[in-house]
C-alpha positions, 0 to 999 in steps of 0.5 A: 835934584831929583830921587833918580839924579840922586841915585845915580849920583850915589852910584857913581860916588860908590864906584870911585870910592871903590877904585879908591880902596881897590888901589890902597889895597894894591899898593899895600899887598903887591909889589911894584914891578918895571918890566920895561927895565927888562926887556930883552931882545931875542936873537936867532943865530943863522941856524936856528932862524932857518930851522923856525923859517922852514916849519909851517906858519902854526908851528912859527907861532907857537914857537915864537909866542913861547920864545916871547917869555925870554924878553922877561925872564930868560933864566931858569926860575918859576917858569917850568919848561926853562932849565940850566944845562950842566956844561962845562965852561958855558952857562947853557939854558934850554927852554922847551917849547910844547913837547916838540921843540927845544931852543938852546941859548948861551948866558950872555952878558949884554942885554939880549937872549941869542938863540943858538939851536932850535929843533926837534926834541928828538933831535936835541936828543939824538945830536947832544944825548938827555941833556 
């Protein structure tokens, strides 16, 4: 073998061994976590898919990458732009999108996200007031 053969041999057996230490280390500071468990699915009621259909094409995109983030986590928590709505008899959830949008979406039991409103802030504000 030769000195560089040997090199590299010590290279390679270096960076395994880090990969190694890299993984107990995750495993003992981080939590495992399954998303696949839960992903939901994202509805839009009649209205509010005409509403994101009628906006120009980089509009859409924004709103739905932002709209993205309920596949994981749809109720209020860490993320700041989410928030429950006091409403009576209905658990209501707003998610705002950029400062321009808002979406609006009842708590529902099955697995899925049903979007009811999406519109303008200014219209959420018109039609339902400081919510």
């Amino acid at each position: 073998m030769t000195f560089s053969e040997l090199i590299e041999e010590m290279i390679e057996h270096e960076k395994k061994r880090r990969l190694v230490e890299d993984i107990e280390r995750i495993r003992e500071a981080e939590e495992l976590v399954e998303s696949s468990l839960c992903r939901l699915i994202v509805l839009f009621w009649r209205p509010a898919a005409d509403f994101l259909n009628a906006l120009p094409e980089k509009s859409q995109r924004s709103i739905t990458a932002k709209l993205a983030v309920l596949q994981t986590d749809p109720y209020p928590g860490s993320e700041g732009d989410q928030e429950r709505l006091n409403t009576d008899g209905m658990e209501v959830f707003r998610l705002h999108i950029g400062r321009s949008f808002t979406a609006l979406y009842p708590h529902t039991d099955r697995n899925r996200v049903e979007i009811t409103h999406l519109m303008t802030v200014e219209q959420a504000h018109k039609r339902y007031g400081r919510l």
